[in-house]
N, C-alpha and C positions, 0 to 999 in steps of 0.2 A: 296622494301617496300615504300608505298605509305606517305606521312609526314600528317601532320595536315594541315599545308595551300593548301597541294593537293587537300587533303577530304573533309573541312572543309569550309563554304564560310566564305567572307571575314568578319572579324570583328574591327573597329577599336578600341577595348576596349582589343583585344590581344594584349598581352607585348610583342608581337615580332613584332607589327605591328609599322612602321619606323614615323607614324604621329599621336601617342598618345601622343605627349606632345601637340601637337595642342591642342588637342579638348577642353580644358579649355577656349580658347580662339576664338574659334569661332564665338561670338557673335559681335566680330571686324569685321568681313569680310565685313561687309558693312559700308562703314564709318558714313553715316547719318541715319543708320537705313534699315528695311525694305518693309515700306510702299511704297505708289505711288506717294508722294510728297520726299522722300528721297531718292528715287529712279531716279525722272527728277531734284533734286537737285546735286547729283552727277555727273548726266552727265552732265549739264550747268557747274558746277565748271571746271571738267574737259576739257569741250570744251573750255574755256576762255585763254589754253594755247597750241590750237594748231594753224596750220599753217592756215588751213581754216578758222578759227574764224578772224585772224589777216588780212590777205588778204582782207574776206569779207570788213571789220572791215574798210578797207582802202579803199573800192571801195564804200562803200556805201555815206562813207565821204567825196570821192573826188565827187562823181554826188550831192548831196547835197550841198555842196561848189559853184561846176562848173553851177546846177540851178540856185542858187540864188544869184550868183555873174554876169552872163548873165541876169538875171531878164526873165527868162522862168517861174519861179515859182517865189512870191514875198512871201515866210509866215514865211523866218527866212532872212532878209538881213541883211546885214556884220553891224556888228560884230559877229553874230549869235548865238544871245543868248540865243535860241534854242537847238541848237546843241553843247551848253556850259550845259545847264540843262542838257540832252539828257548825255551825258557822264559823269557829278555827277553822275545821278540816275543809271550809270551803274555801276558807282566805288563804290555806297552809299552798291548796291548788288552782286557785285562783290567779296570786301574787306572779306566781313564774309565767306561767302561759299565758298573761297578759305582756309581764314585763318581755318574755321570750315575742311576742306579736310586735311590741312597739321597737326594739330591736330589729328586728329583720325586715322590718316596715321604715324604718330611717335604714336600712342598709338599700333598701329598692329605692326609695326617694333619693338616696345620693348617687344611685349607681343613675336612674331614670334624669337626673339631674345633669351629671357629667355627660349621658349620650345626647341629651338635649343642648349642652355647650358644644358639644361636637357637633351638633347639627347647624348648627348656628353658626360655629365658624365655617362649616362647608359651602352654607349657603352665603357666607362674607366676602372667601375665595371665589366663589364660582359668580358670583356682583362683580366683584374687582375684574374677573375676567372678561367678564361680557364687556365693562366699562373699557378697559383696556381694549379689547375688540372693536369695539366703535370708536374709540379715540382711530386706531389705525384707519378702520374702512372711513372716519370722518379726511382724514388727512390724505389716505388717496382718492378720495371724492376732489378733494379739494385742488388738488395734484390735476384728475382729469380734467375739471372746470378751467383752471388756468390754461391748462395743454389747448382745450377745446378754443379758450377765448381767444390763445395765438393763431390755431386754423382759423376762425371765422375772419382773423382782422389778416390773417395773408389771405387769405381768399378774397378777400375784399378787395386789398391791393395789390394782387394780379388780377381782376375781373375790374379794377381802374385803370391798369397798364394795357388788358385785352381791347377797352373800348378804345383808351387814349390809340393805340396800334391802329386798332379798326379804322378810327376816321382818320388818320394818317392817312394811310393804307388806301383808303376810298376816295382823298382829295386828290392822290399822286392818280390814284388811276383816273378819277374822272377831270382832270388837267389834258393829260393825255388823251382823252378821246375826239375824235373831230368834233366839233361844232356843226348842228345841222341844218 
């Protein structure tokens, strides 16, 4: 026999389906939104802590440094106040749309947390139930065993009273019969 999630396509508003405590919370999944500017604002946040950002980050600084301390280029020379501006304005846009990512990233962790305790206790309830379940079917089992043990032990003693009858029953008749 075929079940309902067999037959049935998928639906995330069924109560058997394992990611219904999500869907409340959905509208986290993007931390800055879903537009086109919240979109290359997440990934800028996020690229400011990987290994390629950092790298770059350090290569760019070192040929900038090494031009204008050689005097191949003259348009930031030391103390390079430039490339002092140049790394404010990156920290000035940096600071928020990180801190803005780690915000809305502990707002999903708590929202994915609480559907995760709901899940939890769904699946606590529905234990308790099953447990409760077989407690019953254990005690009407139990119920039919006894029922059954009083049939098998009258059966017994009527099928001791049918025989005790029978040879009664067989001594009167065969008393009764002539001798031959």
């Amino acid at each position: 026999m075929k079940t309902t999630s067999e037959t049935a396509p998928f639906s995330p508003t069924d109560p058997q389906h394992h990611f219904r405590f999500h869907i409340p919370h959905l509208h986290l999944g993007s931390p800055f939104g879903d537009n086109w500017f919240a979109l290359k604002a997440e990934a800028f946040a996020r690229f400011f802590g990987t290994p390629l950002f950092l790298v770059a980050q350090s290569l760019i600084v070192a040929v900038w440094i090494g031009l204008n301390a050689i005097r191949v280029v003259s348009f930031d020379l030391y103390p390079f106040i430039l490339l002092n501006l140049a790394f404010s304005l990156q920290a000035a846009y940096a600071a928020p749309l990180i801190l803005l990512a780690q915000t809305r990233q502990a707002d999903r962790d708590k929202a994915h947390a609480e559907a995760d305790a709901q899940h939890r206790e769904a699946l606590a309830a529905a234990s308790a139930q099953r447990q409760l379940l077989a407690a019953e079917q254990t005690a009407q089992l139990l119920i039919l065993v006894d029922q059954n043990t009083r049939l098998t032990e009258l059966t017994k003693e009527l099928s001791h009273r049918i025989e005790a009858l029978t040879l009664d029953l067989h001594g009167k008749v065969c008393k009764g019969e002539p001798n031959g």
